[in-house]
C-alpha positions as CSV (number, residue, x, y, z in Angstrom):
1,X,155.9,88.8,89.5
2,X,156.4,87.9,93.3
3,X,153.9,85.0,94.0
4,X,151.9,85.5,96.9
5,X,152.1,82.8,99.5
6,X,148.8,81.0,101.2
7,X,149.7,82.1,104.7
8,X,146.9,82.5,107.1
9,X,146.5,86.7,106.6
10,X,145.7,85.8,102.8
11,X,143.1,83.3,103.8
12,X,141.9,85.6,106.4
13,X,141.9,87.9,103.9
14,X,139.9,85.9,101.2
15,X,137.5,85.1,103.8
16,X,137.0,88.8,104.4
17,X,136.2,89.5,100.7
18,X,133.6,86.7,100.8
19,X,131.7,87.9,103.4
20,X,131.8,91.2,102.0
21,X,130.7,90.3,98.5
22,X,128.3,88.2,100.2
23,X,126.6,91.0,102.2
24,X,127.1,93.1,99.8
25,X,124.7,91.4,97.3
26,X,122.3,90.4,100.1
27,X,121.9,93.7,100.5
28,X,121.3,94.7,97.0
29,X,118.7,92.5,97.0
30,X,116.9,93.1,99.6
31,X,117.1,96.7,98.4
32,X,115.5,95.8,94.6
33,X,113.1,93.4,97.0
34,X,111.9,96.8,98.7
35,X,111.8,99.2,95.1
36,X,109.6,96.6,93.9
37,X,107.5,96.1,96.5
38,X,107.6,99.9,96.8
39,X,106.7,100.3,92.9
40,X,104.1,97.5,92.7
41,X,102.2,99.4,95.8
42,X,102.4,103.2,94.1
43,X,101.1,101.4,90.9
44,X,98.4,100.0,92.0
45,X,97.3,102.9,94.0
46,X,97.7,104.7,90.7
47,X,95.4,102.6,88.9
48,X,92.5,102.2,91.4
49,X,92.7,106.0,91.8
50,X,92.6,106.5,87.9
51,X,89.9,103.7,88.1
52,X,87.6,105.4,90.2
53,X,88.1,109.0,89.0
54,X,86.9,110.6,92.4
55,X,84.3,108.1,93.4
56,X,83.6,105.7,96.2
57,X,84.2,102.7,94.1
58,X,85.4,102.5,90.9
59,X,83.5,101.5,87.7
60,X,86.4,98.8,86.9
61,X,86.9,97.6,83.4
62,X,89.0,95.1,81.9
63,X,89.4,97.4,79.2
64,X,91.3,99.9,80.7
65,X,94.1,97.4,82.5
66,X,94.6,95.8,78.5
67,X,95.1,98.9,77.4
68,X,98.0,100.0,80.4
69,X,99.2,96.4,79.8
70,X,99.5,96.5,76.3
71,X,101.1,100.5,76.5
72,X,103.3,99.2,79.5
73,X,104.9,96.0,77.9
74,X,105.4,97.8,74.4
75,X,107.7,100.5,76.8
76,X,109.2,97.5,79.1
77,X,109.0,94.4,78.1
78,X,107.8,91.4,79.8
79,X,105.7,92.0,83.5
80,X,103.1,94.1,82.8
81,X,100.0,91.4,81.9
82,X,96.6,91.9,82.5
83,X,96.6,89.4,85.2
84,X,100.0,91.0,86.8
85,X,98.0,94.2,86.4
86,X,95.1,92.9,88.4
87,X,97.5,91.2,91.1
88,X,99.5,94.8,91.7
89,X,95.5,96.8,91.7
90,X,94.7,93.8,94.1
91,X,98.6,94.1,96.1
92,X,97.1,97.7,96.7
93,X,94.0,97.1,97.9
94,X,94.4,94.7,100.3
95,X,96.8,96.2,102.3
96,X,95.1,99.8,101.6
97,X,91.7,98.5,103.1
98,X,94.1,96.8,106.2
99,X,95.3,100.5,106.5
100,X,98.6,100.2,105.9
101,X,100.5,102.7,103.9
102,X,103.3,102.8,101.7
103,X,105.8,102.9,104.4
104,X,104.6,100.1,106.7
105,X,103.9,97.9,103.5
106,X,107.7,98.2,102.8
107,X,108.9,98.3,106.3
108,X,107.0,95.0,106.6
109,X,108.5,93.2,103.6
């Protein structure tokens, strides 16, 4: 096997691999970053709708977010606590009641 020399095109060409894998996983990132943010907003909404079952305001119950908690870690795993479950309802309302939608949450992250 030929051994390839250190000239200046190889360590131009190492230096163009970095920055590539670098990007490359900043990107991915900031793409998860947005799914999440994304996901946490749509469940939220999901739960405050469910919550208030057509009404003004819901009749909130602790009840209900142990129960999707307990159903939710049982299919996933770790995340899905009461109090996580109360920070993502409360993710939702805050920027619902600002009047920002799903788009402009993300766009914004």
């Amino acid at each position: 096997m030929r051994k390839i020399a250190k000239t200046q095109n190889y360590s131009d060409l190492i230096t163009d691999l970095t920055s590539l894998i670098e990007h490359g996983r900043n990107a991915a990132v900031r793409y998860v970053n947005t799914a999440l943010v994304a996901t946490y907003w749509l469940m939220g909404r999901r739960i405050v709708e469910f919550e208030q079952k057509g009404k003004v305001r819901a009749e909130y119950g602790e009840s209900t977010l142990r129960k999707i908690s307990e159903d939710l870690t049982k299919k996933f795993g770790k995340g899905f606590s009461s109090p996580q479950l109360k920070n993502i309802r409360q993710f939702y309302l805050t920027y619902s009641e600002k009047g920002y939608t799903l788009s402009s949450v993300v766009s914004h992250k």
